[in-house]
C-alpha positions in Angstrom: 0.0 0.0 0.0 1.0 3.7 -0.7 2.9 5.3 2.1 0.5 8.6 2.6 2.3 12.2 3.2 1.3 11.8 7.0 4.4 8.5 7.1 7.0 10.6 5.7 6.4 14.6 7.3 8.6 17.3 6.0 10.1 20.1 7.1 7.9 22.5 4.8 8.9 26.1 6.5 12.7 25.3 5.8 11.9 23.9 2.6 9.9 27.3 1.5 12.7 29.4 3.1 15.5 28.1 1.2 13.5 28.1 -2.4 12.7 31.6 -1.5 15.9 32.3 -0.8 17.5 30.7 -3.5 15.1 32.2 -5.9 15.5 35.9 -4.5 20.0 35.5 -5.8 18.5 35.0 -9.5 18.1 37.2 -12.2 14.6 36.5 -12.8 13.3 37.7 -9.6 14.5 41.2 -11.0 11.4 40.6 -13.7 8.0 41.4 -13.7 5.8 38.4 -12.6 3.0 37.4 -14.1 -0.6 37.7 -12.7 -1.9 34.6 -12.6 -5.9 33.3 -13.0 -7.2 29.9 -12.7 -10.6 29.4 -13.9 -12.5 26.3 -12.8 -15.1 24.6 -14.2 -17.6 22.7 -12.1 -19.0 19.5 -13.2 -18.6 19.8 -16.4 -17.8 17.1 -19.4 -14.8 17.4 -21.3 -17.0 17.4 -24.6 -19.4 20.3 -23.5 -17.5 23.0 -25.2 -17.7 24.7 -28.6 -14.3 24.4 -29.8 -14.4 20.2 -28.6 -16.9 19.9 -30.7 -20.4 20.2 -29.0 -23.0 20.6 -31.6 -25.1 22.9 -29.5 -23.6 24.6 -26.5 -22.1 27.7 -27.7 -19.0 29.0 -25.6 -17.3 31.7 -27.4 -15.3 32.9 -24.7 -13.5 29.7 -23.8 -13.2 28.8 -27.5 -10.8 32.3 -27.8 -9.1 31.1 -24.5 -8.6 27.7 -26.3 -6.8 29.3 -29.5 -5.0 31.5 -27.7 -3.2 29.3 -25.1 -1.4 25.3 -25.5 -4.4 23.8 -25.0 -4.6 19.7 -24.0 -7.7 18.2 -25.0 -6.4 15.1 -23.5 -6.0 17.2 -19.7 -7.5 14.7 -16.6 -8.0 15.7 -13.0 -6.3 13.4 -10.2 -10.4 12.4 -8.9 -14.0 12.5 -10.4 -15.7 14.5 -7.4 -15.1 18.2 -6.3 -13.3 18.8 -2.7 -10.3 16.0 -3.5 -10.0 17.6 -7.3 -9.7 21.2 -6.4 -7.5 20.1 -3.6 -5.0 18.8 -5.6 -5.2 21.9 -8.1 -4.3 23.9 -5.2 -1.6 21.7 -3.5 0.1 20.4 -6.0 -0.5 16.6 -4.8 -2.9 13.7 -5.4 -5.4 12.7 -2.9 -3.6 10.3 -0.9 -1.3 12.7 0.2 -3.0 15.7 1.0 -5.9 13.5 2.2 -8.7 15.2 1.1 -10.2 12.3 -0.6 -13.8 12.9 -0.6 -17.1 15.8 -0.1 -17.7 14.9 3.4 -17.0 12.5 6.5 -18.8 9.6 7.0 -21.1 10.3 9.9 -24.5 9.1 11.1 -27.2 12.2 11.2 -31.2 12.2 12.4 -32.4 14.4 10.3 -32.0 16.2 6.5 -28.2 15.9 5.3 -27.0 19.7 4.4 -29.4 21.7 7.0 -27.4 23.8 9.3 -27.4 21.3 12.1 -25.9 18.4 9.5 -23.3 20.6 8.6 -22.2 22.0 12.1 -22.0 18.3 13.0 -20.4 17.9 10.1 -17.7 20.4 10.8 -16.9 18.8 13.9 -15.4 15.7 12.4 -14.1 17.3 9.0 -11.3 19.3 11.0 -9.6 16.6 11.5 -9.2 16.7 7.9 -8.5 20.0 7.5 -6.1 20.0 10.0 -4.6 17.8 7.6 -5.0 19.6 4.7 -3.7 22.5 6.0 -0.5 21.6 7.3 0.7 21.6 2.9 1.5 24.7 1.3 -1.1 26.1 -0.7 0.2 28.0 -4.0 -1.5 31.6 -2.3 0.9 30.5 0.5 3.8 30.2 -1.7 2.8 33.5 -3.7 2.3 35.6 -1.1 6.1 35.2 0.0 6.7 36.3 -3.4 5.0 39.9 -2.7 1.4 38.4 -4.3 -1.9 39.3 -3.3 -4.5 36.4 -4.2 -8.2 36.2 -4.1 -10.4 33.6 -3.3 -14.0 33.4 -5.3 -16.6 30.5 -5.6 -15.8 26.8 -4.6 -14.0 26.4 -1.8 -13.7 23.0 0.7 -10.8 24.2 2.3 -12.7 26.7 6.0 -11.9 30.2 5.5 -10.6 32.0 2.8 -7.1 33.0 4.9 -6.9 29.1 6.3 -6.2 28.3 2.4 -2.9 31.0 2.3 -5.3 34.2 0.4 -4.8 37.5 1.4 -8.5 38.3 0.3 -11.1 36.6 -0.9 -15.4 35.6 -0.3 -15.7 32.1 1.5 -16.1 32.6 5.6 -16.5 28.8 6.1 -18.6 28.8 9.2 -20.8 25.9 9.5 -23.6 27.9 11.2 -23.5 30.0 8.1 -23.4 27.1 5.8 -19.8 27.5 5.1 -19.7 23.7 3.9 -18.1 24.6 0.0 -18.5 28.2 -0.6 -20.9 30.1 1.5 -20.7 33.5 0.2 -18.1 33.0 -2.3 -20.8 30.6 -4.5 -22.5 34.2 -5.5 -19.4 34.7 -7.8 -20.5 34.5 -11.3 -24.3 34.3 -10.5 -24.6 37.6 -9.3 -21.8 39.0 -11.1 -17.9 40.0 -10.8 -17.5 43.0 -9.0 -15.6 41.3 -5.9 -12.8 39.9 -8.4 -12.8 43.4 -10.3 -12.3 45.4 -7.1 -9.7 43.0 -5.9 -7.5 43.2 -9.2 -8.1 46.9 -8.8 -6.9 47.1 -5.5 -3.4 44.8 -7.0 -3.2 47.8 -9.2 -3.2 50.5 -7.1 -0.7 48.6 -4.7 1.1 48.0 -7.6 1.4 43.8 -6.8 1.2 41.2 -8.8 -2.0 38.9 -8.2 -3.5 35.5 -8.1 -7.6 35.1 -8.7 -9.0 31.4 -7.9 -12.3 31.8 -10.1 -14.3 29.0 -8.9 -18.2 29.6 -9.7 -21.0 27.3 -8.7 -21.1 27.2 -12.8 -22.5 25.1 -14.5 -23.1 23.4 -10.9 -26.7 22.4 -10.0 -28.9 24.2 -9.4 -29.6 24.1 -12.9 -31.2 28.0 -13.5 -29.8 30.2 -15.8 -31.1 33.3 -17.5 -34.5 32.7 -19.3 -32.8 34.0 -22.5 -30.2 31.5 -22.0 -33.2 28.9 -21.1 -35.4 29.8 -23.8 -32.0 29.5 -26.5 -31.4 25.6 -25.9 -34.8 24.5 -25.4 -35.4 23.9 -29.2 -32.4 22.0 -29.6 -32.3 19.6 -26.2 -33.8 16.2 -25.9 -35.4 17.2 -22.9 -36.0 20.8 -20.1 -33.7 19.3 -17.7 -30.8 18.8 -20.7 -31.5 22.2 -21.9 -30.7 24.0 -18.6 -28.1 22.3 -18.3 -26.6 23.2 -21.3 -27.2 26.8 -20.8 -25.6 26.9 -17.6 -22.4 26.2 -19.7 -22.9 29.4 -22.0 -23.9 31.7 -18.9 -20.4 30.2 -17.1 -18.6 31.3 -20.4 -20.1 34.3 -20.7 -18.6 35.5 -17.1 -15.3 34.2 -18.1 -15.6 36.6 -21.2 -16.3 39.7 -18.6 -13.7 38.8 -16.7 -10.8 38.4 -19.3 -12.0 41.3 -21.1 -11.5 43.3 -17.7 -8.0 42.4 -18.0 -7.8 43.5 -21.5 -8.9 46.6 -20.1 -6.4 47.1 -17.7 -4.2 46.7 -20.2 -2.4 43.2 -17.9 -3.0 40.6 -20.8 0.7 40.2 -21.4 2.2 39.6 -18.2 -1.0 37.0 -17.1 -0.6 33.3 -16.9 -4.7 31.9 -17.8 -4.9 28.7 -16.8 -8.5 26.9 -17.4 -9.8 23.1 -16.3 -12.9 21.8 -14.7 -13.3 19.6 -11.5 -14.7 16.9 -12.7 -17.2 15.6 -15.3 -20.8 15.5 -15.6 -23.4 13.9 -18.2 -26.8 15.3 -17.8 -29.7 12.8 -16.3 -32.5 13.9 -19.5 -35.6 12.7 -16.8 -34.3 14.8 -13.9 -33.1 18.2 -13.5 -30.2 18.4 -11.5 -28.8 15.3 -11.9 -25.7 13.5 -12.9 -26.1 9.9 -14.7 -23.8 7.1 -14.0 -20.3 7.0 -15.4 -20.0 10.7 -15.1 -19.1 12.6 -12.0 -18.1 10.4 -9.3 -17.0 7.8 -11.5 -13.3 6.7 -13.1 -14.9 6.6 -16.6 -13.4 9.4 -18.8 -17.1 11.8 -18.5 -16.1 11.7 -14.8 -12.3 12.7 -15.0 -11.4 14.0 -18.9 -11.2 17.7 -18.6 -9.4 20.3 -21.4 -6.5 22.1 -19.5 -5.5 25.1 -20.9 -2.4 27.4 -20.7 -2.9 30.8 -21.4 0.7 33.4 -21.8 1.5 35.8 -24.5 5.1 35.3 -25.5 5.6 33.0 -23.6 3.4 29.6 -23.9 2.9 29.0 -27.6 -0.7 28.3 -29.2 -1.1 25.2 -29.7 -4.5 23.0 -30.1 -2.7 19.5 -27.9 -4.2 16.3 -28.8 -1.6 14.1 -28.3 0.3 15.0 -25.5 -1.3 14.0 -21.6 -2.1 16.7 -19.3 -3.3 17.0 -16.1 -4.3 19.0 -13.1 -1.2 17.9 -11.0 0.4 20.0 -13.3 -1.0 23.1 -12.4 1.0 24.1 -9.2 4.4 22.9 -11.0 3.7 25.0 -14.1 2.6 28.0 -11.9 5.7 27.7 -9.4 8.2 27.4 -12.7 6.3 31.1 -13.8 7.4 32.8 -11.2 10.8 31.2 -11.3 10.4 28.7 -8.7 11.1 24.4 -8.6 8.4 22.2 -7.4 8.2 21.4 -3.4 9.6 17.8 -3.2 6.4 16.0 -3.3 4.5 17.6 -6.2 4.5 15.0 -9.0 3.5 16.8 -11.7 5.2 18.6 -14.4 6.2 22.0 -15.7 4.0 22.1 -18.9 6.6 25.1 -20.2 9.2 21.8 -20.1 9.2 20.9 -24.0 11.6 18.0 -23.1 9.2 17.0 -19.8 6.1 17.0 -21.6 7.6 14.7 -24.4 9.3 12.4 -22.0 6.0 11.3 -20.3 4.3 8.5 -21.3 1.3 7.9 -17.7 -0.7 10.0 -16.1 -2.9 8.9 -12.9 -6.1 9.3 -11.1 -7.8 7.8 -8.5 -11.2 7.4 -7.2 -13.2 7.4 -3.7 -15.9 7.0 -1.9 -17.9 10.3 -1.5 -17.6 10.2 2.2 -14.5 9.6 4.0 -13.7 7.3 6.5 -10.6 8.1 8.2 -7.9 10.8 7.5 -5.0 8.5 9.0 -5.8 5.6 6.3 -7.4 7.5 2.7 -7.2 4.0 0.7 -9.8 2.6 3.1 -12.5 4.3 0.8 -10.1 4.0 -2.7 -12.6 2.7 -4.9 -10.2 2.3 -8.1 -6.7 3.5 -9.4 -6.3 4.6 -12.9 -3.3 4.8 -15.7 -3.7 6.5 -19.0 -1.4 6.1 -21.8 -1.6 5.9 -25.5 -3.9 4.6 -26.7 -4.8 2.2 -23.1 -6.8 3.4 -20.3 -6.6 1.3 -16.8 -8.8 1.0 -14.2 -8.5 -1.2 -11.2 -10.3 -2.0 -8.3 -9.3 0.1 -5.2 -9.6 -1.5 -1.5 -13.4 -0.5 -1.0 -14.7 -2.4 -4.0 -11.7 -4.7 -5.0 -14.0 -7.9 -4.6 -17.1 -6.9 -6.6 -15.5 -4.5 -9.6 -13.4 -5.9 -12.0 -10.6 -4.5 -14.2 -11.4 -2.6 -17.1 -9.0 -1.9 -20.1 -9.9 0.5 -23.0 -8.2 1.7 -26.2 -9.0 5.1 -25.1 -8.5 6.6 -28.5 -10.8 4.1 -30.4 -13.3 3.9 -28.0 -13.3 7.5 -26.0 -16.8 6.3 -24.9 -15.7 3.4 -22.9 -18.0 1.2 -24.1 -15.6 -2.2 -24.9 -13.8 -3.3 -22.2 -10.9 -5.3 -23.4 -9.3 -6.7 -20.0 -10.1 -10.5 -21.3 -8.9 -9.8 -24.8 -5.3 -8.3 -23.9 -4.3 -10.0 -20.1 -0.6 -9.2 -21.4 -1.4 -5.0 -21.4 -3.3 -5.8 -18.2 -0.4 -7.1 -16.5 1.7 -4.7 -17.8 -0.2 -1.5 -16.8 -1.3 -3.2 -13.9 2.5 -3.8 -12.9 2.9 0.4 -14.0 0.5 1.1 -11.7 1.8 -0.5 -8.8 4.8 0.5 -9.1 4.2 4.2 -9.4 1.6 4.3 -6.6 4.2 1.7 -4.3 7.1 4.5 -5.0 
């Protein structure tokens, strides 16, 4: 079994100290560093886009982002659900090791799940997580020691906005005040941008480089966009609950059009590092609104963890539409350290996407799947449900400790079969074992 981060503690203050320090002697601290923006998708399917070929949902705004930045059509997130996905996005490191691994700890509750009392209750057992969580540097930690301010707006597991290393930002993350994923900071987006507009102002004026977590509750359940939006897609959906869906998608790309075309304004397009993914997947339930069917979110199939990942810097990260090359959200806090001229903490295990010679050299990528709630932060793998391994063209997934005796491997020629519909385990047991053996040996490392 995997040794988790908690077997093997480092010293991380030291650790930040001397990469600071070391980084402060170069020449390229003298530069101008980049803003940076991550915009975040939430559940979302990695086909749901204009420019990957939707034949209906129209999203202009991320289509221009796509052209404009290296963009990997073949990006995955390191879990299928939200909390362990964005965790890793803002870490650095896969579930196991910051050990967020699902939504919510496994508890037993008279009465509804989400009222206020669930999720003080709730709160009570999470900390133990986040006091877990929160011992690993966050990249608004390792900003901020660069002279960054950083703002924190829409989904957010992680308590209060400060507890996750931003200076500023929306989420209070009091249970009382149903500060379970977002509170206040799930308005972003829905009822505009203002709060992320003031706060770049405010960079501005101070003259600091900044960092903006976009986040939204977009195109997140509930499912109710603008009636234009609504009245749009109706026409051309199998069904109400498909159509809203789909126009969630547009109304989330039209806010990321206001907000890069505030940047345009301030004339900061240049020197800022865009870097888009989503969560995790989603596939629309046509019979009811506001749900997910199986295989999608929550699920190791490719509509739960396939996301584009795009890299946005002028004059510095070449266009390019990816298909070939394997991307994926562990990247993210490697590639965002290397802009601002830092290396990777020693337990990030992704790569710097910049890396020509990195980016050709690797052949796997990884993702892992549990249980929604969790069941103990000193052991995650008790609720690992199944480990995965892409390559080219194979796509492995096998059982994980929680289901190891009732789901069996599955093997597809991901580029033949994107859908995931032939499982061919039986018909190649020699890349089974190979992959398998892959597997273990990167997750036994």
């Amino acid at each position: 079994m995997k040794k988790t981060s908690r077997t093997r503690p480092l010293k991380w203050a030291f650790i930040m100290f001397i990469l600071m320090s070391v980084t402060k002697l170069t020449s390229y601290a003298q530069e101008k560093k980049p803003n940076i923006i991550y915009i975040l998708s939430d559940d979302q399917a990695w086909n749901d886009y204009g420019f990957t070929g939707h034949p209906h949902i129209e999203t202009p705004n991320i289509d221009k982002l796509a052209e404009e930045g290296h963009t990997f059509t073949r990006g995955y997130v390191t879990a299928p659900l939200c909390s362990p996905s964005l965790a890793s996005i803002i870490t650095g490191l896969y579930p196991y090791q910051h050990g967020i691994t699902g939504n919510d700890p496994e508890f037993n509750f008279e009465g509804k799940r989400y009222s206020n009392d669930w999720q003080i209750a709730r709160s009570r057992l999470y900390k133990d997580y986040l006091d877990e969580f929160q011992k690993h540097p966050t990249i608004p930690m390792i900003l901020k020691k660069l002279g960054y301010l950083s703002f924190q707006a829409g989904k957010w597991w992680g308590g209060n906005y400060k507890e996750g290393g931003f200076t500023h930002g929306m989420t209070h993350g009091d249970p009382s005040r149903g500060g379970r994923h977002g509170d206040v900071g799930l308005k972003i987006g829905r009822e505009g941008m203002d709060p992320i507009f003031d706060f770049m102002d405010q960079a501005i004026d101070e003259d600091k480089p900044f960092f903006v977590w976009y986040a939204p509750f977009l195109p997140h359940s509930p499912h109710n966009p603008p009636d234009s939006l609504l009245q749009k897609y109706l026409p051309l959906a199998p069904s109400k609950s498909v159509a809203s869906y789909w126009a969630m998608c547009e109304w989330f790309d039209i806010t990321i059009g206001q907000l890069l075309d505030r940047v345009e304004e301030k004339g900061l397009s240049e020197n800022t590092l865009v870097v888009f993914v989503t969560d995790n997947g989603w596939i629309q339930d046509p019979d009811t609104p506001n749900k997910f069917v199986k295989g999608s979110k929550q699920a190791p199939q490719d509509m739960g963890i396939r996301t584009p990942i795009i890299y946005k810097w002028p004059k510095k990260i070449k266009p390019k539409m990816d298909h070939s090359n394997l991307a994926s959200s562990i990247d993210m806090a490697v590639t965002t350290m290397a802009a601002v001229g830092l290396d990777p903490l020693p337990n990030m295990q992704g790569i710097n996407i910049m890396d020509k010679k990195a980016l050709k050299n690797r052949k796997e990528i990884y993702s892992m799947d549990f249980a929604h709630d969790m069941k103990g932060v000193e052991v995650p793998e008790k609720t690992l449900e199944s480990r995965i391994l892409i390559t080219s063209p194979w796509k492995i997934i096998v059982p994980g400790v929680a289901n190891e005796d009732t789901q069996e491997v599955m093997l597809y020629n991901i580029l033949k079969d994107p859908l995931e519909e032939n499982n061919l385990a039986e018909k190649h047991p020699e890349v089974v074992a190979k992959l398998t053996a892959s597997l273990n040996k990167w997750w036994n490392n």
